[in-house]
Structures are given as structure tokens and as C-alpha cells.
BAMIKOL-150325 format. One record per residue (C-alpha): residue number from 1; z, x, y; residue in one letter; chain. Coordinates in nm, 2 decimals. Layout:
<r><k>NUM</k><w>Z</w><u>X</u><v>Y</v><r>A</r><c>A</c></r>
...
//
This chain:
<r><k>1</k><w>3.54</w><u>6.17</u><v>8.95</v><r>X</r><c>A</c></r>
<r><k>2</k><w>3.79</w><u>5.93</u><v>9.08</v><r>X</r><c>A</c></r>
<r><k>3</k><w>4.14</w><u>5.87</u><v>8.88</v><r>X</r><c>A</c></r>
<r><k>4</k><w>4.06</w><u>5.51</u><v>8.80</v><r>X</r><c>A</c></r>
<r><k>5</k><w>3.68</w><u>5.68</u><v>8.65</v><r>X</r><c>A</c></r>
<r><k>6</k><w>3.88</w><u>5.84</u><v>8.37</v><r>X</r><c>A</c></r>
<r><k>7</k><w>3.99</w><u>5.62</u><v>8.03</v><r>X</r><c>A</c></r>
<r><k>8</k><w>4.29</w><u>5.50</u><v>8.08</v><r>X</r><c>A</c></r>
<r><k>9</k><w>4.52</w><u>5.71</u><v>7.83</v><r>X</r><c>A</c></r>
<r><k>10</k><w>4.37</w><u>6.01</u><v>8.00</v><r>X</r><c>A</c></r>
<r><k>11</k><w>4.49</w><u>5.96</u><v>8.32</v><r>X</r><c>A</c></r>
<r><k>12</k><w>4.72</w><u>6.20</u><v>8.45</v><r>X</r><c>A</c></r>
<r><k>13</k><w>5.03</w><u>5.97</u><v>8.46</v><r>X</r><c>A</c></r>
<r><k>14</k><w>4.98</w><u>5.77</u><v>8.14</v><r>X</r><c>A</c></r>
<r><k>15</k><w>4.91</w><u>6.08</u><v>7.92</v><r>X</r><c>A</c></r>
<r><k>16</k><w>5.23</w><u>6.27</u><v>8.05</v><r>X</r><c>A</c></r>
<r><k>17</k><w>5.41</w><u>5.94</u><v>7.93</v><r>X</r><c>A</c></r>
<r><k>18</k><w>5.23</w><u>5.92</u><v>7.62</v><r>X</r><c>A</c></r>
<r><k>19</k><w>5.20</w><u>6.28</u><v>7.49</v><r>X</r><c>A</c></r>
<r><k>20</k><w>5.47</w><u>6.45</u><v>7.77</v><r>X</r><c>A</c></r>
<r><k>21</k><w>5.41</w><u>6.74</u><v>8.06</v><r>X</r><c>A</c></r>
<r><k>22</k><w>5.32</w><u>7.01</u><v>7.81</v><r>X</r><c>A</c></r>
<r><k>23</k><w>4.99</w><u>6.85</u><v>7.72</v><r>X</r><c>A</c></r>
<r><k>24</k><w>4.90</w><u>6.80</u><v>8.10</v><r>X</r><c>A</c></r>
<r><k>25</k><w>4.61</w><u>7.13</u><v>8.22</v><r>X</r><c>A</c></r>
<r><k>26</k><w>4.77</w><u>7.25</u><v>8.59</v><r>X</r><c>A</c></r>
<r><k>27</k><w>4.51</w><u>7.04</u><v>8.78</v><r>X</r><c>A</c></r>
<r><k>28</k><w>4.64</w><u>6.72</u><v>8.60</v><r>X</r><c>A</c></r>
<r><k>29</k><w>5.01</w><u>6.86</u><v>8.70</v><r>X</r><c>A</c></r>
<r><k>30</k><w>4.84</w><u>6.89</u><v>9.06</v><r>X</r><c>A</c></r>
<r><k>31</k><w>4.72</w><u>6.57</u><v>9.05</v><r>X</r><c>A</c></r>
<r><k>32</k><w>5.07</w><u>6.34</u><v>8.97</v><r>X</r><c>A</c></r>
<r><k>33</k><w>5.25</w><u>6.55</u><v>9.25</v><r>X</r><c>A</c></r>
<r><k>34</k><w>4.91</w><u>6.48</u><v>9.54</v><r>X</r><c>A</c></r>
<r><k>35</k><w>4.94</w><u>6.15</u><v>9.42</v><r>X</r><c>A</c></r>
<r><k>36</k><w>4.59</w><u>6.05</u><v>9.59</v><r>X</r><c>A</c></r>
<r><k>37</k><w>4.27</w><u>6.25</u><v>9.75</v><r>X</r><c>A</c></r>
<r><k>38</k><w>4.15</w><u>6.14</u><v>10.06</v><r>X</r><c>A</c></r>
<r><k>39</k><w>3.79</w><u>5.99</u><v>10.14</v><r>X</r><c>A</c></r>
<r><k>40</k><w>3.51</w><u>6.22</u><v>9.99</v><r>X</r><c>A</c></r>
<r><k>41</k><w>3.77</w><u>6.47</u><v>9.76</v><r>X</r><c>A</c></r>
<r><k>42</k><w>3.90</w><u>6.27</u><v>9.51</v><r>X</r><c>A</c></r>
<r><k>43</k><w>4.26</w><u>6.41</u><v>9.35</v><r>X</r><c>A</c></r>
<r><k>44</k><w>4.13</w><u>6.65</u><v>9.11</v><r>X</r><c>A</c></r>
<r><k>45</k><w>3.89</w><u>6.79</u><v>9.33</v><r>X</r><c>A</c></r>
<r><k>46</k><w>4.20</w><u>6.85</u><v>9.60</v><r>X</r><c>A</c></r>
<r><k>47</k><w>4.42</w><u>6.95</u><v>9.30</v><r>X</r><c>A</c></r>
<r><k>48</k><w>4.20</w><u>7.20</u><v>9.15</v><r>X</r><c>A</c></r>
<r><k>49</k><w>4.13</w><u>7.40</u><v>9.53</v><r>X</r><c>A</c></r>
<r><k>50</k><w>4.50</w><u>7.38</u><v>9.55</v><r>X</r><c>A</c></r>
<r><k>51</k><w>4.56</w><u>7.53</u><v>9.20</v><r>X</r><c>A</c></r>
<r><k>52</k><w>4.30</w><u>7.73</u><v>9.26</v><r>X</r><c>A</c></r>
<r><k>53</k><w>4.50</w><u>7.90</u><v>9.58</v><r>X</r><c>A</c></r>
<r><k>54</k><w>4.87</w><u>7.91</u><v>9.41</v><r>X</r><c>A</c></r>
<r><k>55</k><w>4.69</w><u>8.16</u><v>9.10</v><r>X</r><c>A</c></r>
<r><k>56</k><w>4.53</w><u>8.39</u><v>9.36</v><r>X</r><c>A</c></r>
<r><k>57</k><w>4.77</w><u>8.39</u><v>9.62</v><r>X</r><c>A</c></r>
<r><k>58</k><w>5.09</w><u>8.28</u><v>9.56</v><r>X</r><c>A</c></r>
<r><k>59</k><w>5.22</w><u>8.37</u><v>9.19</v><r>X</r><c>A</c></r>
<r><k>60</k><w>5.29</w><u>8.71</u><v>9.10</v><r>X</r><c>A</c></r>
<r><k>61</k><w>5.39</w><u>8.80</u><v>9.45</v><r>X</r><c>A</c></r>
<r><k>62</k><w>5.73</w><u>8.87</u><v>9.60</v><r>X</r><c>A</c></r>
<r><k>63</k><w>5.68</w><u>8.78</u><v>9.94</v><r>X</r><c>A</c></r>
<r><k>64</k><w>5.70</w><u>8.41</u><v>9.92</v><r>X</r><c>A</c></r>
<r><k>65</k><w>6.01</w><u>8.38</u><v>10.17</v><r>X</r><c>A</c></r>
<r><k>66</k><w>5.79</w><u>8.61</u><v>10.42</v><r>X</r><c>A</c></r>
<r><k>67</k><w>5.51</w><u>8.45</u><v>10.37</v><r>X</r><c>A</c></r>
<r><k>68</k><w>5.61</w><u>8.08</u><v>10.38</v><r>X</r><c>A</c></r>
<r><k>69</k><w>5.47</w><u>8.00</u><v>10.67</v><r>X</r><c>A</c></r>
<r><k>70</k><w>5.10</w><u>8.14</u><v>10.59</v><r>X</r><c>A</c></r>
<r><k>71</k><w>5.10</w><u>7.99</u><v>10.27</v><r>X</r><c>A</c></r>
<r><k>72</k><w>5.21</w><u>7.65</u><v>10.39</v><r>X</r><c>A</c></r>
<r><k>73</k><w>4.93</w><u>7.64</u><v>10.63</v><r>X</r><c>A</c></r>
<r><k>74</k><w>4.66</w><u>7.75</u><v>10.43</v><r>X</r><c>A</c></r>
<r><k>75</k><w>4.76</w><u>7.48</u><v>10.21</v><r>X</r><c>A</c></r>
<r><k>76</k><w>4.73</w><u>7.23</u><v>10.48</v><r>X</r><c>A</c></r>
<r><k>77</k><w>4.41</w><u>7.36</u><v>10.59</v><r>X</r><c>A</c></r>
<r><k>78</k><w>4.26</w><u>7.24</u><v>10.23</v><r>X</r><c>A</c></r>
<r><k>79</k><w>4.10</w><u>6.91</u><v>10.25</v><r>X</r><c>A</c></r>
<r><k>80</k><w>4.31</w><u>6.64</u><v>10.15</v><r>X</r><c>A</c></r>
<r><k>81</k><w>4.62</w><u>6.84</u><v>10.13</v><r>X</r><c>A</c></r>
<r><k>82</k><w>4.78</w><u>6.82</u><v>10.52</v><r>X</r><c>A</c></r>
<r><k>83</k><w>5.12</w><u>6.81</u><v>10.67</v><r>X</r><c>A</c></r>
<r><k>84</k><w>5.28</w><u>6.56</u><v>10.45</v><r>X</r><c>A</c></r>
<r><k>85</k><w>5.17</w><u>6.72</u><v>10.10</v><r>X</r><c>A</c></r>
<r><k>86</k><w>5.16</w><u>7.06</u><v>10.21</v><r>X</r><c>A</c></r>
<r><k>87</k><w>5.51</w><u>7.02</u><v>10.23</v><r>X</r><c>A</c></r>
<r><k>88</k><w>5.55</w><u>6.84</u><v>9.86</v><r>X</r><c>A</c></r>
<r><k>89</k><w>5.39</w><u>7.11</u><v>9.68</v><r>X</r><c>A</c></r>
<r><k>90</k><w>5.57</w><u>7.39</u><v>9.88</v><r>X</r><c>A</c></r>
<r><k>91</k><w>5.91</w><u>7.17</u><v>9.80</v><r>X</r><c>A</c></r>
<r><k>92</k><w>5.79</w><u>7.19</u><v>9.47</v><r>X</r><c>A</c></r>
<r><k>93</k><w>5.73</w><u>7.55</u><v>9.40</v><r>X</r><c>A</c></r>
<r><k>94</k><w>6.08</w><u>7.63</u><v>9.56</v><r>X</r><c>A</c></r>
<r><k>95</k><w>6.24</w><u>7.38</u><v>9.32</v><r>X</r><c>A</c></r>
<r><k>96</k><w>6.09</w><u>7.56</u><v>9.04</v><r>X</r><c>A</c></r>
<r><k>97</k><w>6.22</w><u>7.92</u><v>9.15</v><r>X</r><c>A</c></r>
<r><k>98</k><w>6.56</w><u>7.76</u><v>9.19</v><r>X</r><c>A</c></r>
<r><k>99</k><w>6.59</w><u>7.66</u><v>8.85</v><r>X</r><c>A</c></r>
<r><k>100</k><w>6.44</w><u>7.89</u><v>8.70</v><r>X</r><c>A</c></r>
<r><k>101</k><w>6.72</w><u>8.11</u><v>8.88</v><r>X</r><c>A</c></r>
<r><k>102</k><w>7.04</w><u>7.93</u><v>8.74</v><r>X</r><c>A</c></r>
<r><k>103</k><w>7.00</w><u>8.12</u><v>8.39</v><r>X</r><c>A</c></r>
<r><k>104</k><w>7.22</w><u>8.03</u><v>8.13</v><r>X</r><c>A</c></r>
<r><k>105</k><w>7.33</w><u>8.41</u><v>8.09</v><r>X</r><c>A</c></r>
<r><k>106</k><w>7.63</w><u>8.46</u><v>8.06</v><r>X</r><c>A</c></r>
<r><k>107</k><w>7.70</w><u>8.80</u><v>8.34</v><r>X</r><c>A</c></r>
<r><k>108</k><w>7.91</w><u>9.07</u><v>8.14</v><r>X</r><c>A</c></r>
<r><k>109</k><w>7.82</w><u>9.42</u><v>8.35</v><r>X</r><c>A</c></r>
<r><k>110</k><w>7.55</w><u>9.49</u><v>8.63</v><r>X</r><c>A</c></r>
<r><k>111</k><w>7.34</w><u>9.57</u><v>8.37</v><r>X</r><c>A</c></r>
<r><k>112</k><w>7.26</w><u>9.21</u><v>8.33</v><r>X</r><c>A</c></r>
<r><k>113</k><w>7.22</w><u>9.12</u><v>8.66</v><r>X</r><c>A</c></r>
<r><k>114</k><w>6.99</w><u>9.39</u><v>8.74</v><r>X</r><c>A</c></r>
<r><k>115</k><w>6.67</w><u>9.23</u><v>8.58</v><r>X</r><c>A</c></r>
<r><k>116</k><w>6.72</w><u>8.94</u><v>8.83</v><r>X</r><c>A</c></r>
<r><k>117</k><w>6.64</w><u>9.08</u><v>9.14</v><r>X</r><c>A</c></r>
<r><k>118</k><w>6.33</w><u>9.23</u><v>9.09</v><r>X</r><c>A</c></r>
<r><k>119</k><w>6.22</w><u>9.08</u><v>9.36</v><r>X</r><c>A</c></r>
<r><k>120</k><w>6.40</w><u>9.28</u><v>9.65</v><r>X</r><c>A</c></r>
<r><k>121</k><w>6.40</w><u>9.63</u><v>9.48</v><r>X</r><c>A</c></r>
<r><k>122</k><w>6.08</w><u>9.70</u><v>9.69</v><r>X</r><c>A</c></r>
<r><k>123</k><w>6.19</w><u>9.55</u><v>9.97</v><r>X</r><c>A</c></r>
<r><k>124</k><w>6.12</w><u>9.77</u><v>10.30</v><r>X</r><c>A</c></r>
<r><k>125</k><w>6.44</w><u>9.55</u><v>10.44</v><r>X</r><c>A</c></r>
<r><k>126</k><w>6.81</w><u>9.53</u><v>10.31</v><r>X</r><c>A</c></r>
<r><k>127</k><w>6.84</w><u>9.19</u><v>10.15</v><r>X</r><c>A</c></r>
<r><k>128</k><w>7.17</w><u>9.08</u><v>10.04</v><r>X</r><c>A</c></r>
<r><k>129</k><w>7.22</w><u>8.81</u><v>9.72</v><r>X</r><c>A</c></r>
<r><k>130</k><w>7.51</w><u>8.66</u><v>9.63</v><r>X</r><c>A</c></r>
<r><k>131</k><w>7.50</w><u>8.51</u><v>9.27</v><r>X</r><c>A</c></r>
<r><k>132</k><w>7.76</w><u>8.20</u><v>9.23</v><r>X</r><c>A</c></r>
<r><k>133</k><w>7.91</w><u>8.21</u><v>8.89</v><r>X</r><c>A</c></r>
<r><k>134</k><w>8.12</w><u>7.96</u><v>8.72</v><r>X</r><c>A</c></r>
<r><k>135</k><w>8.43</w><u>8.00</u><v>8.45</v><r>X</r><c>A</c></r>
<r><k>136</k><w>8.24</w><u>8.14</u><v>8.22</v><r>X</r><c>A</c></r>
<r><k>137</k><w>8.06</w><u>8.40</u><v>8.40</v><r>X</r><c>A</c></r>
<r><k>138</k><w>7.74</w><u>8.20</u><v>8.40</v><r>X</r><c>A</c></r>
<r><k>139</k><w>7.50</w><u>8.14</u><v>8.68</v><r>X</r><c>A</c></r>
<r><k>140</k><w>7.55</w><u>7.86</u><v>8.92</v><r>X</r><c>A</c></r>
<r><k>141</k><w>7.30</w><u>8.00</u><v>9.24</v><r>X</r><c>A</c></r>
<r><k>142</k><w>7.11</w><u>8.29</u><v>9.35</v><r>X</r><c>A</c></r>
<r><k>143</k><w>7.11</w><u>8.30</u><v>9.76</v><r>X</r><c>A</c></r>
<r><k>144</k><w>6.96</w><u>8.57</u><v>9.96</v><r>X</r><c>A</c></r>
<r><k>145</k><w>7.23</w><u>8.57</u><v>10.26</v><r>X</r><c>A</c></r>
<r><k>146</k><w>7.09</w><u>8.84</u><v>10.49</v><r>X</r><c>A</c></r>
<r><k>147</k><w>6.78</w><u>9.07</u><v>10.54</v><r>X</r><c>A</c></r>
<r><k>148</k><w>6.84</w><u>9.40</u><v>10.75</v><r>X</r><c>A</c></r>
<r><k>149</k><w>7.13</w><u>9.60</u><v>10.79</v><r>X</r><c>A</c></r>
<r><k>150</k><w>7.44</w><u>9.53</u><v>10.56</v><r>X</r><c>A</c></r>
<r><k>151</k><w>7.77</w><u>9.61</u><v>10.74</v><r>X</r><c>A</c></r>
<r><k>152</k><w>8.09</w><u>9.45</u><v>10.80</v><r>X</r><c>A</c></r>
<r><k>153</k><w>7.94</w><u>9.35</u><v>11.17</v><r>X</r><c>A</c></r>
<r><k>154</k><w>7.69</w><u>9.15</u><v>11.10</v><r>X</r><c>A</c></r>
<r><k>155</k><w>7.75</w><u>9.03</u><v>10.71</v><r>X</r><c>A</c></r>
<r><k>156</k><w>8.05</w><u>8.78</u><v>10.75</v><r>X</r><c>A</c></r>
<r><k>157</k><w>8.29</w><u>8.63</u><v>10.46</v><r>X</r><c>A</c></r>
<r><k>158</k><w>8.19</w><u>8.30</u><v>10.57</v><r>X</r><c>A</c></r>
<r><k>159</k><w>7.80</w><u>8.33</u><v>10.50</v><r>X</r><c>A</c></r>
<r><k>160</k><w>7.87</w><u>8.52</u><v>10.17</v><r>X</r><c>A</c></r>
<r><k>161</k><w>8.14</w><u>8.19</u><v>10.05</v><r>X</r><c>A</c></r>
<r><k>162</k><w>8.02</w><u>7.87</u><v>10.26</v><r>X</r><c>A</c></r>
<r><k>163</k><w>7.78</w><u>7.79</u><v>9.95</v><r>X</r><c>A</c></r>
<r><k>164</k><w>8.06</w><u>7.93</u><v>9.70</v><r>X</r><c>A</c></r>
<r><k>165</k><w>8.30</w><u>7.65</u><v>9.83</v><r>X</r><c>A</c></r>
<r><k>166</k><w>8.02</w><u>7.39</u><v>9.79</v><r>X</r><c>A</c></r>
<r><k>167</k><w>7.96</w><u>7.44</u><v>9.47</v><r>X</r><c>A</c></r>
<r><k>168</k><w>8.29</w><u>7.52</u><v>9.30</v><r>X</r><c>A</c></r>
<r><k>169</k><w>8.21</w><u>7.86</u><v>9.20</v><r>X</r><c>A</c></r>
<r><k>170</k><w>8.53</w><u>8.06</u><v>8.99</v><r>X</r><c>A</c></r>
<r><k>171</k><w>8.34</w><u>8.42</u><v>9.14</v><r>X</r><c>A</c></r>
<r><k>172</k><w>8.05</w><u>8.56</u><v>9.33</v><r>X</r><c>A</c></r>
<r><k>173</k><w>7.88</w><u>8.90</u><v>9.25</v><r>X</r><c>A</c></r>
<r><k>174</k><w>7.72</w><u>9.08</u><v>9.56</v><r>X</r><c>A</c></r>
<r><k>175</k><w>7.39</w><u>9.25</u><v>9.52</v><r>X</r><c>A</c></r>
<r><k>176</k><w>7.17</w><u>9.42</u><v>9.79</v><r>X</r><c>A</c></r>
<r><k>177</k><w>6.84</w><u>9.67</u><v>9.76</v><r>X</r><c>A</c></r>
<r><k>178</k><w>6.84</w><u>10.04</u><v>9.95</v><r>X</r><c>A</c></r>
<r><k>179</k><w>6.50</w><u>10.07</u><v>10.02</v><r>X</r><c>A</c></r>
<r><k>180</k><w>6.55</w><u>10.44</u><v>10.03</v><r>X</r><c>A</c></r>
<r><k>181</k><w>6.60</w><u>10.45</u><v>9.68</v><r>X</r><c>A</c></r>
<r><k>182</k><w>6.94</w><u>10.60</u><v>9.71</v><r>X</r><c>A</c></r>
<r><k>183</k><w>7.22</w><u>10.46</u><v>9.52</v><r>X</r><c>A</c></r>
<r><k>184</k><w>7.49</w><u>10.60</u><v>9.70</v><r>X</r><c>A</c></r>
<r><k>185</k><w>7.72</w><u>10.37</u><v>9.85</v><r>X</r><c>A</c></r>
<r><k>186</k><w>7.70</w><u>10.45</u><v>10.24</v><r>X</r><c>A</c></r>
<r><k>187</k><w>8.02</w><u>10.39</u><v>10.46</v><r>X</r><c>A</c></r>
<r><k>188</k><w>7.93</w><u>10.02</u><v>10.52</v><r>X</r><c>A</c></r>
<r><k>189</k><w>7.86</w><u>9.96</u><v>10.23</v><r>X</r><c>A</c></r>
<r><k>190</k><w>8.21</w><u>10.07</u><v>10.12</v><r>X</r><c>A</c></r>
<r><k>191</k><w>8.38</w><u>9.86</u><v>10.44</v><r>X</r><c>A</c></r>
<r><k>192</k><w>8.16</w><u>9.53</u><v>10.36</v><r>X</r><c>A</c></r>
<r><k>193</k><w>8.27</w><u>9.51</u><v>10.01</v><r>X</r><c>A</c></r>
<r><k>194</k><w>8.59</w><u>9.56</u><v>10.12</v><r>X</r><c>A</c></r>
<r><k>195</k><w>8.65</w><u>9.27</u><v>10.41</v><r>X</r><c>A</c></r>
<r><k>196</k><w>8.48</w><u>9.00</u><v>10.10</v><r>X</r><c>A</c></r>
<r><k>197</k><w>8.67</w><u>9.14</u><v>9.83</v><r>X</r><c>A</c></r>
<r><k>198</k><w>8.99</w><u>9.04</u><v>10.08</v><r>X</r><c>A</c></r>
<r><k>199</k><w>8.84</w><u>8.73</u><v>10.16</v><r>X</r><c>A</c></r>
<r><k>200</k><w>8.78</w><u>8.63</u><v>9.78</v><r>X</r><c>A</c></r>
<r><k>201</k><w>9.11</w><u>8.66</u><v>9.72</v><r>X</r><c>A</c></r>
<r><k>202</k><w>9.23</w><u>8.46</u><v>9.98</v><r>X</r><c>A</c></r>
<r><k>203</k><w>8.98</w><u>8.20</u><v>9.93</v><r>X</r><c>A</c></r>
<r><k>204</k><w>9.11</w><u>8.23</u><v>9.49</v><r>X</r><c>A</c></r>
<r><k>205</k><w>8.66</w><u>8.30</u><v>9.45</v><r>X</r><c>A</c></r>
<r><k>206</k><w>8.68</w><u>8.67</u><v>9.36</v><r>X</r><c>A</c></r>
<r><k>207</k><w>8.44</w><u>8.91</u><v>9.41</v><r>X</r><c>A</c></r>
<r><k>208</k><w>8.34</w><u>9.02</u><v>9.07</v><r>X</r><c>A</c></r>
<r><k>209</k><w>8.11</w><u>9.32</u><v>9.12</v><r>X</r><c>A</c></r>
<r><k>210</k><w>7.89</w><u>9.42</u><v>9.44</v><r>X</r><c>A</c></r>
<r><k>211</k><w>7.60</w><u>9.61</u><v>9.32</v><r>X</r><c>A</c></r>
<r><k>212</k><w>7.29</w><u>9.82</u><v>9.47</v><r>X</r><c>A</c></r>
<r><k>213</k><w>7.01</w><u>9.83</u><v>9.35</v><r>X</r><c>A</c></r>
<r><k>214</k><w>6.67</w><u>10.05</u><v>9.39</v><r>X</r><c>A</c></r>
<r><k>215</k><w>6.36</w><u>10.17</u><v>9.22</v><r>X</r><c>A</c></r>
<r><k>216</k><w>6.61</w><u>10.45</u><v>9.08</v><r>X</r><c>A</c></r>
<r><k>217</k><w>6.83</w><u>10.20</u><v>8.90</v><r>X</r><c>A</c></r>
<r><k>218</k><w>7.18</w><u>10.05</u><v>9.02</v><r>X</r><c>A</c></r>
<r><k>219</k><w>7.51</w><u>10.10</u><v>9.12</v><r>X</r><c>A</c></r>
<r><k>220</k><w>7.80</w><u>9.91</u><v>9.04</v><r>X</r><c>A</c></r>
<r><k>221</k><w>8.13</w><u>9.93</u><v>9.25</v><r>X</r><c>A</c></r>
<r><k>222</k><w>8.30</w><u>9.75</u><v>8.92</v><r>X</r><c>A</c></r>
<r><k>223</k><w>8.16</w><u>10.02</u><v>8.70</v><r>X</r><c>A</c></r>
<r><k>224</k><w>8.28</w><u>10.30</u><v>8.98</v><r>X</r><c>A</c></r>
<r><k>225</k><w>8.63</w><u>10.15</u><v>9.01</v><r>X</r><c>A</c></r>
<r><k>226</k><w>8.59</w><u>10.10</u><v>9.35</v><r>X</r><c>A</c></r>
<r><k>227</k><w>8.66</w><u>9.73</u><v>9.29</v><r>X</r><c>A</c></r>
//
């Protein structure tokens, strides 16, 4: 069925208007961000094979950032999807993870930063995250800065604070995975948190707390006075 097929009010544009996004079923959400179908797959057919593939493939999975590139173009292998929108609904899904990111909670101890990175406990690779906070200790950005090794040589103070500056943050907080499951901190470890805490307070962004986390639990450099 084509868009102009379906009664006017139950269009997907026209009832998000009339009765807001809530009431819209994910195909109709699919369908306002496709837009159109192309010649033989009208929008809802394209939107529901697209829907279809981010429930079975893409939510509940960790690996997005790895596999962006897989996912993109088995997107834009669906018919009526392509280049163009397979790029709109990837834009779109990263949009969502970004704000759902910049929680209101306001970051007291490790303790509550430790349920936001579920993502890279697992990880087989070091990844390092530096969480932006404002005045109040809230949340301003989560970015993942590097994946492999974390030592002073290749982790630099101007990757950890370029997007610090940008956005005005009053601190960061550090957080990286040991895939090991150790929570020791190792040497570099110890030197790394070192050369940003210096930089921090040179730049007046301090470095609140850098923190490792594993399947074990965490460790906080705050909470081990070592900051």
C-alpha cells in the first residue's frame, strides 16, 4: 500500500502531528525518516525490511562501532534503501545513542559511572572513554578516544581535552576496560593518568576520577587516593 492509499489522518506524518511520536508503530517511525519507496516497494514495505534488520541485527549488540561498516551496507543492499538513506538511518541511530548518553545523573563516585560503560567491559581491546561533565557534575558527552594499548605514548592530553574545550566542560572522568579482568592499575596506567591529570590542571578542566573497569568490578584512582 502506497502512503497516499492510507486515510489521510493515518498517515505517518499527519498522525505524529495529530496524536504525537508515541502513537506512531516503528515501521510508521521508518517511514517519516525514508521519506519515500522507490518503484515497486512502497515506504512501508522498505520501512518494515529495514525495521525488520535493526531488531535482529543491530539492537542489543555492542559492536556497533566495529561493525559500522557491515551494517551500513547491508542496509544499502535492501531495496529502496541505498547510499543516500543508508546513511540517514545510520545518522539516525547514532543520534539516538548520543542522547541517550548525556544522562541527567548527576556523577558522585565511580560507582555511578560504572553502569555506563557496559558496553566495553567485554571488550577483547582497551578502549578508553572520557565522560565530559559540567559544574554540577552532570554529563555533557561520552567519547570513546582510543582502542588498544593505553599508555602515555600513544594516549595524548590533546585527544583526551580537544572535545573538553569545545564544549566547555568544568571536568572530565577517564574510564578504560582491562580485558584481562584485572583491576590492578599496571605501570601505564599509573604514568597516563598522571601526564592528563597535569594537563587538566593546566588547561583549569580537571581530571576528576580515571577508572578501570572489568567483568570483576572497577577501580577508582579517586577512591585509591592516587588522584
Amino acid at each position: 500500500m502506497k502512503v497516499k492509499d492510507i486515510p489521510y489522518f493515518d498517515r505517518p506524518r499527519e498522525k505524529l502531528f495529530a496524536r504525537g511520536a508515541a502513537s506512531l508503530s516503528d515501521e510508521e517511525l521508518m517511514m517519516i525518516i525514508l521519506g519515500s519507496g522507490i518503484k515497486g516497494k512502497p515506504v512501508n514495505y522498505v520501512a518494515k525490511k529495514v525495521v525488520g534488520f535493526i531488531k535482529e541485527r543491530m539492537m542489543g549488540t555492542d559492536g556497533f562501532e566495529e561493525n559500522f561498516k557491515k551494517y551500513f551496507n547491508n542496509l544499502k543492499s535492501i531495496d529502496g534503501v541505498g547510499f543516500a538513506k543508508a546513511s540517514l538511518i545510520i545518522a539516525a541511530y547514532e543520534f539516538f545513542f548520543r542522547c541517550n548518553d548525556r544522562v541527567e545523573n548527576t556523577i558522585i563516585s565511580a560507582r555511578d559511572i560504572y553502569p555506563l560503560v557496559n558496553s566495553i567491559i567485554a571488550k577483547k581491546q582497551e578502549h578508553l572513554i572520557v565522560f565530559n561533565l559540567n559544574g554540577r557534575n552532570r554529563i555533557i558527552s561520552k567519547n570513546v578516544v582510543t582502542v588498544g594499548l593505553i599508555d602515555q605514548s600513544l594516549v595524548h592530553p590533546r585527544e583526551i581535552y580537544s572535545n573538553a574545550i569545545k564544549e566547555m566542560a568544568a571536568s572530565i572522568i577517564l574510564v578504560h576496560n582491562h580485558p584481562s579482568g584485572d583491576l590492578e592499575p599496571s605501570m601505564d596506567d599509573i604514568k597516563t593518568t598522571e601526564q592528563i591529570k597535569k594537563a587538566g590542571d593546566i588547561l583549569g578542566i580537571p581530571l576528576l576520577d580515571h577508572i578501570i573497569v572489568s567483568k570483576n568490578g572497577y577501580y577508582s584512582f579517586k577512591e585509591s587516593r592516587l588522584l
